[in-house]
C-alpha positions as CSV (number, residue, x, y, z in Angstrom):
1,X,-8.0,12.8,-22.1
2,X,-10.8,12.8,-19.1
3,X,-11.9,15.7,-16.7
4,X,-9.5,16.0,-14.0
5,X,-11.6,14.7,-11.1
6,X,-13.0,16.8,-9.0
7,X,-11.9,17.7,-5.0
8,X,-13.8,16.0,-2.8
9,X,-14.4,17.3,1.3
10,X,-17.2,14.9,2.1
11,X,-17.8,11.1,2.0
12,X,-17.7,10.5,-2.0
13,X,-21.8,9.8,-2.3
14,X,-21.0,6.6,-4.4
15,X,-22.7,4.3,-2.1
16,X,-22.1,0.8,-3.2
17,X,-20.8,0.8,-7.0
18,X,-18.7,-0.9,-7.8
19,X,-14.8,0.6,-9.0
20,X,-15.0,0.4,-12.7
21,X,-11.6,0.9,-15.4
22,X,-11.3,4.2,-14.7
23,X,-10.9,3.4,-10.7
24,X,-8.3,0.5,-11.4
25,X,-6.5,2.6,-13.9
26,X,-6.0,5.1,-10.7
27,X,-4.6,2.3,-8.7
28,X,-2.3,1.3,-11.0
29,X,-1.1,4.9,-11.0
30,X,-1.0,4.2,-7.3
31,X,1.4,1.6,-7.6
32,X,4.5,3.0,-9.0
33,X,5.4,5.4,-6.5
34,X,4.6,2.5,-3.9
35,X,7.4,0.0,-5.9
36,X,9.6,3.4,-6.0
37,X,9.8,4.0,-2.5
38,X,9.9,0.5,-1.3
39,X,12.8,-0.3,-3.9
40,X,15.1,3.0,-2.9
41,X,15.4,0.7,0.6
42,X,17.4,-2.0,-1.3
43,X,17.8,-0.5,-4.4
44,X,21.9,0.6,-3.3
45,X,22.8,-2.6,-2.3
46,X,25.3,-3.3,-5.3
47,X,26.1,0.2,-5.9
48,X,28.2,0.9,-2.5
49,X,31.3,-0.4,-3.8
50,X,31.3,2.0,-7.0
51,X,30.2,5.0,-4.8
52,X,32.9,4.1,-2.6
53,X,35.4,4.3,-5.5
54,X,33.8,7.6,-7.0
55,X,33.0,9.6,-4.0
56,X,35.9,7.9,-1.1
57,X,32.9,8.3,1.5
58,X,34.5,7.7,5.1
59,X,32.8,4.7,7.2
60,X,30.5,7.1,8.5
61,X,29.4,8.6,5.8
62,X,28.8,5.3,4.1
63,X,26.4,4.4,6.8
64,X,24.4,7.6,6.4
65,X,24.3,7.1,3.0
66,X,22.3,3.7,3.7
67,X,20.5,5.1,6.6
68,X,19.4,8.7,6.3
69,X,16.7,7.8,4.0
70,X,14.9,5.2,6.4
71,X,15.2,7.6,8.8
72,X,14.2,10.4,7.7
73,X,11.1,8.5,5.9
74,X,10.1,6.8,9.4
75,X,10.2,10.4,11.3
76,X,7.8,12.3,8.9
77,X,5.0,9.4,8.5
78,X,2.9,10.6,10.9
79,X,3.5,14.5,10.1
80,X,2.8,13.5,6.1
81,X,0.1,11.6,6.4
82,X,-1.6,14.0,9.0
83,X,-0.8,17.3,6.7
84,X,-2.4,14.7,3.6
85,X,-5.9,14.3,5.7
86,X,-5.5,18.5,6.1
87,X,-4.3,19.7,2.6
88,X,-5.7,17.0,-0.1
89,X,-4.1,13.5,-0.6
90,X,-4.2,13.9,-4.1
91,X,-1.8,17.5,-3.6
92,X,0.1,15.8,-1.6
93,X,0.9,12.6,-3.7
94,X,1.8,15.1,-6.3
95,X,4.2,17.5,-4.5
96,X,5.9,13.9,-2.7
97,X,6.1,13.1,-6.5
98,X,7.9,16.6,-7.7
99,X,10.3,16.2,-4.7
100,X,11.4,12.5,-5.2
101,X,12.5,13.0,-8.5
102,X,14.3,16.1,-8.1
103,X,15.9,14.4,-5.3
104,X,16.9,11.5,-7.6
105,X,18.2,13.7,-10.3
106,X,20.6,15.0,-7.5
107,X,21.3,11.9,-6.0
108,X,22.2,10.6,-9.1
109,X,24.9,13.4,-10.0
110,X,26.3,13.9,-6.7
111,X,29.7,15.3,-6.5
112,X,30.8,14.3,-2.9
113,X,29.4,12.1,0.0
114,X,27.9,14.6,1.8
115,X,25.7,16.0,-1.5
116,X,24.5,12.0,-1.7
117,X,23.6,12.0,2.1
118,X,21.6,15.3,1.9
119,X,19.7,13.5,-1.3
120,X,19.2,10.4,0.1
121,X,17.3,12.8,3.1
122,X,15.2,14.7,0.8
123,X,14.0,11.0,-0.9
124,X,13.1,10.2,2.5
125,X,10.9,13.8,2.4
126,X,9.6,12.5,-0.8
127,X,9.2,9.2,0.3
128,X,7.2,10.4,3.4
129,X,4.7,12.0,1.3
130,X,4.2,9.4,-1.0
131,X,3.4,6.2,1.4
132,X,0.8,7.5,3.4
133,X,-0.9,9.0,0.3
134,X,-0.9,5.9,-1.7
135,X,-2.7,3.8,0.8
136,X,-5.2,6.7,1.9
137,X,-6.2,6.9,-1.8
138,X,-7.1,3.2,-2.1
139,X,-9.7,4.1,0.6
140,X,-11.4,6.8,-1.9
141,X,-11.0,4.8,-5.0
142,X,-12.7,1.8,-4.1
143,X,-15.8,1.8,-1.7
144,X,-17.0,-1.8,-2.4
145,X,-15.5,-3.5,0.7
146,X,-14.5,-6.8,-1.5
147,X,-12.7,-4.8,-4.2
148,X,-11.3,-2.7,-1.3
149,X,-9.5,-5.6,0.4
150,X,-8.5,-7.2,-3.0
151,X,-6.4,-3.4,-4.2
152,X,-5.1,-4.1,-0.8
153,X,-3.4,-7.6,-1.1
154,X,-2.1,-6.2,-4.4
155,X,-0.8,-2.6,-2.7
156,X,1.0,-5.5,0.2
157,X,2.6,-7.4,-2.6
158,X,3.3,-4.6,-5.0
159,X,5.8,-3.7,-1.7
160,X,7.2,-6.5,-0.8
161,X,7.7,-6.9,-4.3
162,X,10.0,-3.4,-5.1
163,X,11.7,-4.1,-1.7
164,X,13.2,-8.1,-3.2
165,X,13.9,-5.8,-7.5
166,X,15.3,-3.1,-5.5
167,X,19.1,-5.1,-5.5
168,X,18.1,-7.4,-8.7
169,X,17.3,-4.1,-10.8
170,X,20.6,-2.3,-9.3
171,X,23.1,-5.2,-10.2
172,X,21.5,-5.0,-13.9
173,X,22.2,-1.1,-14.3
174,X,25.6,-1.5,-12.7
175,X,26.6,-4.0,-15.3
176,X,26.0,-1.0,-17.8
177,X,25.5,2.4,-16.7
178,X,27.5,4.3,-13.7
179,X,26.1,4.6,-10.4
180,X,23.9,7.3,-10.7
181,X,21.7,5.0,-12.7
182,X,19.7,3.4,-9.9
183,X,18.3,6.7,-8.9
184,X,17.6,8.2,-12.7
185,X,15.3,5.2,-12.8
186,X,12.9,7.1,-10.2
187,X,12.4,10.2,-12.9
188,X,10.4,9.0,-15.6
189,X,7.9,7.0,-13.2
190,X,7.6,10.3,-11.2
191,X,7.4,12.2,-14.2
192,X,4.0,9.5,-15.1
193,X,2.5,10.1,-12.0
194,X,2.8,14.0,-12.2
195,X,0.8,13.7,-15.7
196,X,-1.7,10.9,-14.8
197,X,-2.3,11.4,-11.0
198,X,-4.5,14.6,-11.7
199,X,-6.8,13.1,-14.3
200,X,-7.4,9.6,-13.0
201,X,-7.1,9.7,-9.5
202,X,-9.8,11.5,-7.0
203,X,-9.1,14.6,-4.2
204,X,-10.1,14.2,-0.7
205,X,-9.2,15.9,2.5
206,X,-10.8,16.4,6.3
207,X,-13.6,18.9,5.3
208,X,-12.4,20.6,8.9
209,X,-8.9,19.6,9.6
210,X,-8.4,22.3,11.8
211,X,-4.6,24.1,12.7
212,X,-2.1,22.1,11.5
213,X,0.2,21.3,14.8
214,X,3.4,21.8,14.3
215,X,4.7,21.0,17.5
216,X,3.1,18.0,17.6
217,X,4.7,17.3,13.8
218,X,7.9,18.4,16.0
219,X,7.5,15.9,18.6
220,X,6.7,13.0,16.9
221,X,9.7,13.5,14.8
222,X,11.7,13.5,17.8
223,X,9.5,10.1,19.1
224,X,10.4,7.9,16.2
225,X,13.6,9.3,14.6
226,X,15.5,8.5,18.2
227,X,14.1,5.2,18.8
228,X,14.7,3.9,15.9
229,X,18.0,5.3,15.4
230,X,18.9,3.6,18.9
231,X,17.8,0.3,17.3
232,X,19.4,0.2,14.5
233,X,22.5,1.3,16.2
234,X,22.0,-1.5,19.1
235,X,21.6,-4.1,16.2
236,X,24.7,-3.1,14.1
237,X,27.3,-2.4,17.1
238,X,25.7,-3.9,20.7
239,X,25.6,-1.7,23.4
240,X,26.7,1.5,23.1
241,X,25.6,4.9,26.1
242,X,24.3,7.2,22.5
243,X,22.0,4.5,21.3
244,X,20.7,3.7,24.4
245,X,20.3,7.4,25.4
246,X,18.8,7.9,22.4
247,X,15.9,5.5,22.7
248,X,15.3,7.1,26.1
249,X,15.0,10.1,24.7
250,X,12.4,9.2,22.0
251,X,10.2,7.3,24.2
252,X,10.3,10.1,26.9
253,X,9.3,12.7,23.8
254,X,6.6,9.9,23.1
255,X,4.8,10.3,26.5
256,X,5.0,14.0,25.9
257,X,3.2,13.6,21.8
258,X,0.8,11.5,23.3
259,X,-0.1,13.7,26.3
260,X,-0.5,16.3,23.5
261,X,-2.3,14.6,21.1
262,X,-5.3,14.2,24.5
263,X,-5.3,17.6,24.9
264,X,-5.6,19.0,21.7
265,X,-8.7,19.4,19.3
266,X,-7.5,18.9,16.2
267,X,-5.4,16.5,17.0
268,X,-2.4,15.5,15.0
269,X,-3.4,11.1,15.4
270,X,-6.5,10.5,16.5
271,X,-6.0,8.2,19.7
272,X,-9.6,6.9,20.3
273,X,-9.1,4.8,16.5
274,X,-6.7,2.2,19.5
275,X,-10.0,2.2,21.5
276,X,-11.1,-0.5,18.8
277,X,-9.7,-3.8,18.5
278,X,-9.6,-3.7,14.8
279,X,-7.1,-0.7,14.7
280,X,-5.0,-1.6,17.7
281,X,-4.9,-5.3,17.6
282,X,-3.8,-5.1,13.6
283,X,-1.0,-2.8,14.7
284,X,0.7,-4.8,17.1
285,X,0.0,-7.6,14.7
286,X,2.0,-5.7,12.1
287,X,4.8,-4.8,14.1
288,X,5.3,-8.4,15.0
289,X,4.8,-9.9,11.3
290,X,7.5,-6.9,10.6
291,X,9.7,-8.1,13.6
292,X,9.6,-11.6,12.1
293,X,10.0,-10.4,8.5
294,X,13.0,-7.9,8.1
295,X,15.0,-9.6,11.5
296,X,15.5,-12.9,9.5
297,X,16.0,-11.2,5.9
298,X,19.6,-10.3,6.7
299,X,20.6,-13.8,7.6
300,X,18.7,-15.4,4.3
301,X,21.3,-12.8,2.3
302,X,24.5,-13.8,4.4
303,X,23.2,-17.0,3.7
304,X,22.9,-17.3,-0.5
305,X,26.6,-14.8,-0.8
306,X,28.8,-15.5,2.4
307,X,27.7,-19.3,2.6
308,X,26.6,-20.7,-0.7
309,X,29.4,-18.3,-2.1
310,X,26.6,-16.8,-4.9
311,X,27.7,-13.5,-6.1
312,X,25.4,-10.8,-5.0
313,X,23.0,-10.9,-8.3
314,X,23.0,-14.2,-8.5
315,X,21.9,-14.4,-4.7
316,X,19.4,-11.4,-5.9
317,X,18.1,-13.2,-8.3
318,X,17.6,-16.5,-6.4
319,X,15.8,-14.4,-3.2
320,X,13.2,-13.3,-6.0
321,X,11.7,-16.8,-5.7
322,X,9.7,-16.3,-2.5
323,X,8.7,-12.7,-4.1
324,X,6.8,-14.5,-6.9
325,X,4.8,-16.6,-3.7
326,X,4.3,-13.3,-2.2
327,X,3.1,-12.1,-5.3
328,X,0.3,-14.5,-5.5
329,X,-0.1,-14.9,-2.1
330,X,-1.2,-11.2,-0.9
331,X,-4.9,-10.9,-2.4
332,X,-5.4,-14.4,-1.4
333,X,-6.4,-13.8,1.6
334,X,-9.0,-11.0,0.9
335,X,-10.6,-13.3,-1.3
336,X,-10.7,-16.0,1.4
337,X,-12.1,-12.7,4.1
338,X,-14.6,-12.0,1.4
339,X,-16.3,-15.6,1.3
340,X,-16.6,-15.2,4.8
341,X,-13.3,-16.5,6.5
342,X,-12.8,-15.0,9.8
343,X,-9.4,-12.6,9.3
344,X,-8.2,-13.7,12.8
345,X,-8.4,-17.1,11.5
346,X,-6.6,-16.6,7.9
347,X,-4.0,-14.4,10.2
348,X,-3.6,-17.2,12.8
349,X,-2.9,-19.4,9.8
350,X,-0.6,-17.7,8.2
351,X,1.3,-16.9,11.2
352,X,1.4,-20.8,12.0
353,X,2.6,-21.0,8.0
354,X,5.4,-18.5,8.8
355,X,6.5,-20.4,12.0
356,X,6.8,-23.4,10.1
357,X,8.4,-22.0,7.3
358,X,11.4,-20.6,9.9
359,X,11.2,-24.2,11.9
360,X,12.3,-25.8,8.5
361,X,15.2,-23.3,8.2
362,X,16.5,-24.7,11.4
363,X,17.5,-28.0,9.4
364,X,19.7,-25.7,6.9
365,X,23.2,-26.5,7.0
366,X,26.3,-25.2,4.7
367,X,25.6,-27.6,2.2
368,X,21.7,-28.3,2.3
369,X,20.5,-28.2,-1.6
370,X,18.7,-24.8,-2.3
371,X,15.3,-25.9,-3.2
372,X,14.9,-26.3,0.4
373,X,16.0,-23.3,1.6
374,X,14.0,-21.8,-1.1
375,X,10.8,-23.4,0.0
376,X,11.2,-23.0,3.8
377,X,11.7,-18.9,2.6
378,X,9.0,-18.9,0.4
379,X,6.7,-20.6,3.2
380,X,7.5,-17.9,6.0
381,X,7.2,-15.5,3.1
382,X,3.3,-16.5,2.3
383,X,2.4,-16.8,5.9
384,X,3.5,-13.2,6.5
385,X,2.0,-11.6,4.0
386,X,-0.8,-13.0,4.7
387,X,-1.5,-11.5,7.7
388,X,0.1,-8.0,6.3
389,X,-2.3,-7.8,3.3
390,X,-5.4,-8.0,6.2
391,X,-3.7,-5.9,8.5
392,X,-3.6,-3.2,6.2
393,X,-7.5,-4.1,5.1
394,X,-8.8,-3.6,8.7
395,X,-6.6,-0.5,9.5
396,X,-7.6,1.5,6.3
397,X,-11.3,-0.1,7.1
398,X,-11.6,0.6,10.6
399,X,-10.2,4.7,9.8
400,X,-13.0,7.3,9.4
401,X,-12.9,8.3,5.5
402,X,-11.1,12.0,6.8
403,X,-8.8,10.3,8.7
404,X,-7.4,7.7,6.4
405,X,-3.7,9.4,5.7
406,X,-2.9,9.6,9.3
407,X,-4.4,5.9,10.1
408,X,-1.9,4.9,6.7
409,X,1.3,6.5,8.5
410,X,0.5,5.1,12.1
411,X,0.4,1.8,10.3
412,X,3.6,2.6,8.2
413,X,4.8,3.9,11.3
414,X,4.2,0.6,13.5
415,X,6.0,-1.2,10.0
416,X,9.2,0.8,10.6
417,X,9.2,0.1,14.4
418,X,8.5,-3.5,13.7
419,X,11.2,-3.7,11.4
420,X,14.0,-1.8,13.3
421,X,13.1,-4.3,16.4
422,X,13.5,-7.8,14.7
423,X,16.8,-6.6,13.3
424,X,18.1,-5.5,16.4
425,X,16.6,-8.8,18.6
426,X,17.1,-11.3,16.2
427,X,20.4,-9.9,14.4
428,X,22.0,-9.6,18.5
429,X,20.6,-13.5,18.6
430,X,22.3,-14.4,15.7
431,X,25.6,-12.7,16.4
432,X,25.5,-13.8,20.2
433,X,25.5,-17.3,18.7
434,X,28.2,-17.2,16.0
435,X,30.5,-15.6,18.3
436,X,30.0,-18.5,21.0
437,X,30.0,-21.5,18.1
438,X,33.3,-19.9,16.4
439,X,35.1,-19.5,19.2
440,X,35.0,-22.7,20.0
441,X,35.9,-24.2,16.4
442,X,38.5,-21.8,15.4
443,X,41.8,-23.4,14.8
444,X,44.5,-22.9,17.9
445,X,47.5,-20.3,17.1
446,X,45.8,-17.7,15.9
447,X,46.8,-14.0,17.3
448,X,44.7,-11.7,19.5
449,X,43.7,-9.7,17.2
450,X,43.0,-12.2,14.3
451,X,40.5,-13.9,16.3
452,X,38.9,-10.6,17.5
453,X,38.4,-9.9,13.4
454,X,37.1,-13.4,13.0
455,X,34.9,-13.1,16.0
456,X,33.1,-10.1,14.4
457,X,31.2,-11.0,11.7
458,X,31.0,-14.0,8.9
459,X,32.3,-10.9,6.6
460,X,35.5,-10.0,8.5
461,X,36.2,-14.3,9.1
462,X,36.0,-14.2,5.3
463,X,38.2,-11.5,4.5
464,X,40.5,-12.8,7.3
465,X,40.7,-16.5,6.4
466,X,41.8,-15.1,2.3
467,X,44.7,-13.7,3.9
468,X,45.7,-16.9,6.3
469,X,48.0,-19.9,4.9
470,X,46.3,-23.0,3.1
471,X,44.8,-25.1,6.1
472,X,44.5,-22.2,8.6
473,X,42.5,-20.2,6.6
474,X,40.1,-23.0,5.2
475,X,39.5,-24.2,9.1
476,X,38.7,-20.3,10.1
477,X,36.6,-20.3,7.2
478,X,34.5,-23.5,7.6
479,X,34.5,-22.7,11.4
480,X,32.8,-19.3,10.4
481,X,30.4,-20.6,8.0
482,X,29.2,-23.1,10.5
483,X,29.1,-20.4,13.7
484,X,27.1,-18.4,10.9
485,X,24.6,-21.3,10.8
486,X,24.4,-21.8,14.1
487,X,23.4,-18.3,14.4
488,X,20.9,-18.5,11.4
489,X,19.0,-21.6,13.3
490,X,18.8,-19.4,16.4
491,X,17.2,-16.0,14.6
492,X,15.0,-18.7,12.9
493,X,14.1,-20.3,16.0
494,X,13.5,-16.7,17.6
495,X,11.2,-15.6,14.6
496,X,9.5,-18.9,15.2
497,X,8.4,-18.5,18.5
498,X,7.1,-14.3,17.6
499,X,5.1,-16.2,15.0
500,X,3.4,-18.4,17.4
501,X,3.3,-15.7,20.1
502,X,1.5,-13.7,17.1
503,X,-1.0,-16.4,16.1
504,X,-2.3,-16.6,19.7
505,X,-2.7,-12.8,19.6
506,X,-4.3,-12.5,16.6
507,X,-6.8,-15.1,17.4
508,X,-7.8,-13.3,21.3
509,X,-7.6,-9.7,19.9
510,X,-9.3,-10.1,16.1
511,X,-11.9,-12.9,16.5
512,X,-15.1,-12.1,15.4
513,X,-13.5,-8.6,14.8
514,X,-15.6,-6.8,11.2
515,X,-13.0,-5.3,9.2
516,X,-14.4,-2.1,9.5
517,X,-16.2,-0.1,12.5
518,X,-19.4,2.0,12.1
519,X,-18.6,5.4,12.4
520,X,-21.1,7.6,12.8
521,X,-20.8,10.8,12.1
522,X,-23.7,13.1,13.2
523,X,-23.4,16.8,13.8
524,X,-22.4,18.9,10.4
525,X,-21.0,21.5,12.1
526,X,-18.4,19.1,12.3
527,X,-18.4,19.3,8.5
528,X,-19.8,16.1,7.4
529,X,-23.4,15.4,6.4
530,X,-26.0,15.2,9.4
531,X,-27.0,11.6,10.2
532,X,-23.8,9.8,7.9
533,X,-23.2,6.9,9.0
534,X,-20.4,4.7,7.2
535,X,-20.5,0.8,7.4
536,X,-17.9,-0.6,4.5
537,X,-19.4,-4.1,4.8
538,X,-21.3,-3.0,1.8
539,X,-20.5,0.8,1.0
540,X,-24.2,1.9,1.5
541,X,-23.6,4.6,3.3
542,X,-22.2,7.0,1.1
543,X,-25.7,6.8,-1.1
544,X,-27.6,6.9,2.6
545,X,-25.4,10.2,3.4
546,X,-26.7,11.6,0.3
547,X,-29.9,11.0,0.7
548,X,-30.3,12.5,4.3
549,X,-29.0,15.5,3.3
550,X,-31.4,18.7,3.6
């Protein structure tokens, strides 16, 4: 077995080597936490059903069971990924580790609803810790700017990736083990990356962090937690006062963090990285790629089960196909960056790709042959991650070296936010639609409240048309599938447009952009090395930081 390597509190003085077996052994490590945490989104799709029969959760309680985890994991980015810059990335990788698979061990025995929504929070704790640190790491591990941006593609598909097995791997378990079997999965990774983690992969932490501010941890918490609460309430049930109040209430908490985060020293994000084009135009990017991205993903799984009639693996198994063009999509465009490809260009490309990947879904109808809806998916799919697997270059690029965990959660951050919004817009697009087409095609003589049901959603038309007589309930049904169609081309049409919007803004904010900033670090009381000066075009500095010191 090797040394455990060594902590590290200033600029690792590798200059420009390149990563060798030990580095990309380390990444690989990096990886399985990554697919963990990304799967635990999806991974209870097929298991409601048998919770619902073990642990008779009421409809609340159901919802928190799906929800409390994205929450909780969206309000502690920043906090995690701030405290990782402060206490060591490596320690904190490891203690996100220990508490993710103690938290699966109790998810997966849970007695009651209300022991499985306090697990599912303390995965999101787990979860929290484990994002931010992942992607901070990849800037330590790999200093050559080429190899940088090509770990990166693979990091952007390796998560796209466990978020498309999360549902495939669950139905599989399902078929043979209990319940609890789609979290005990989690252990023996975690258990890996407790043994490995310390031998292969390198320590590195602000040499100066300064207090760690806990109000500030406080507040943003109370920013993001609210907000996107409100959203995801908005998206699911239309306007309600709480949501709305809600989101208020975050963003007025917002102006307070921010205000904070001016004032103080050591602050808890550092707000002059959105002074550079790189950073800030790669986050709004983001959140738009994200909008178009998780808004639409809904409808493509209504689509495959509630449409096509596919049982849910079999519809799992089928949205896998755009995951494998993801898959070999996502370092693509590093290599294309690294033979001298202007990102904004490759982004605006791939943004145009996505928009014409959701323009071809507008010609799918109830009985268009699969291949197409496959290749219009997989086509939107490529274009996004395109732009994702650069985004996340130029952020972790553009970050000083000590600020790298907190630059990780702004960006995971901005992904959440993204997300929340182009479920919420697009979703109340799609719904707005398909109770406007349904209304006008369902069959006359049905009651009050049978067409309020139908009205809902394509699932309650469904469950309402099994119960009508022969003709009645195949007219409420086809009439349902085709409102749900309707409002599919609409949400595609809607992503669309964001994509094109996005193209344009990648192109004016990121042209001629570098995908990393000098930084120049020069006064070592500061605790950095006297004349440093990072430029990750090449990764000479860290041998020039070296070599200027007295």
């Amino acid at each position: 077995m090797p040394d455990a390597l060594p902590e590290t509190t200033i600029p690792d003085a590798s200059g420009g080597r390149r990563a060798g077996r030990r580095e990309w052994i380390g990444f690989s490590i990096l990886l399985l936490p990554l697919l963990l945490v990304s799967m635990d989104v999806s991974v209870l799709y097929f298991a409601v059903p048998f919770i619902s029969r073990e642990l008779e959760p009421s409809g609340t309680q159901q919802l928190w069971i799906f929800d409390i985890y994205g929450f909780v994991l969206a309000g502690l980015l920043i906090t995690m990924g701030s405290l990782g810059d402060r206490i060591g990335r490596r320690k904190l990788l490891l203690m996100g580790a220990t508490a993710f698979g103690a938290a699966s061990l109790l998810a997966a025995y849970s007695p009651s609803a209300g022991a499985l929504i306090a697990a599912r929070a303390l995965l999101g704790i787990g979860g929290a810790t484990l994002m931010p640190s992942t992607l901070a790491l990849i800037r330590n591990l790999f200093h050559d700017a080429k190899q940088r941006a090509t770990a990166i593609g693979i990091w952007s598909g390796a998560m796209a990736g466990g978020i498309a097995i999360g549902p495939v791997l669950s139905g599989i378990l399902l078929e043979h083990f209990w319940w609890g079997s789609v979290f005990l999965i989690n252990i023996p990774a975690m258990v890996l990356l407790l043994i490995l983690a310390p031998l292969l992969l390198p320590e590195f932490k602000h040499p100066r962090p300064g207090r760690f501010d806990l109000p500030s941890a406080v507040l943003s918490m109370g920013t993001l937690l609210p907000v996107i609460y409100g959203i995801k309430e908005l998206a699911r049930d239309g306007y309600a006062h709480v949501p709305v109040l809600a989101v208020v209430a975050g963003l007025l908490l917002g102006v307070v963090f921010v205000r904070r985060q001016r004032r103080r020293p050591d602050p808890l994000i550092d707000l002059t990285l959105f002074r550079r084009r790189a950073f800030s135009g790669s986050i709004a990017v983001n959140v738009l790629a994200m909008f178009a991205t998780v808004g639409f993903a809904i409808f493509l799984t209504q689509y495959l089960q509630s449409v096509l009639g596919m049982s849910p693996l079999r519809a799992a198994l089928w949205a896998l196909v755009p995951s494998f063009v993801v898959g070999a999509t996502a370092p693509l465009a590093p290599g294309l960056a690294g033979r001298g490809v202007d990102r904004a260009v490759i982004m605006c490309a791939g943004f145009l790709l996505a928009a014409t990947g959701f323009s071809a879904l507008t010609l799918v109808g109830t009985d268009t042959p699969l291949w197409w809806l496959l290749v219009a998916s997989s086509g939107y799919a490529a274009g996004l991650v395109l732009v994702m697997a650069l985004v996340t270059e130029m952020v972790i690029g553009v970050a000083p070296p000590e600020r790298a965990g907190s630059a990780s959660a702004l960006l995971e951050s901005a992904t959440e936010l993204g997300g929340a919004l182009g479920m919420a817009v697009l979703g109340s697009i799609g719904n707005a639609v398909y109770r406007r087409d349904i209304t006008d095609a369902l069959p006359p003589g049905l009651s009050p409240d049978t067409l309020d049901t139908v009205r809902e959603t394509l699932g309650s038309a469904q469950a309402t048309a099994a119960q009508l007589p022969g003709r009645t309930g195949d007219a409420v049904l086809g009439a349902a599938r085709d409102a749900f169609v309707g409002g599919l081309h609409a949400a595609a049409i809607g992503a669309a447009v964001v994509c094109a919007a996005a193209a344009a803004l990648a192109l004016y904010a990121l042209r001629d952009v570098p995908a990393a900033s000098p930084t120049t670090v020069a006064d070592p009381e500061a605790g950095q090395p006297r004349g440093y000066t990072e430029d990750s075009t090449d990764g000479s500095a860290y041998q020039s930081a070296v070599t200027r010191l007295p």
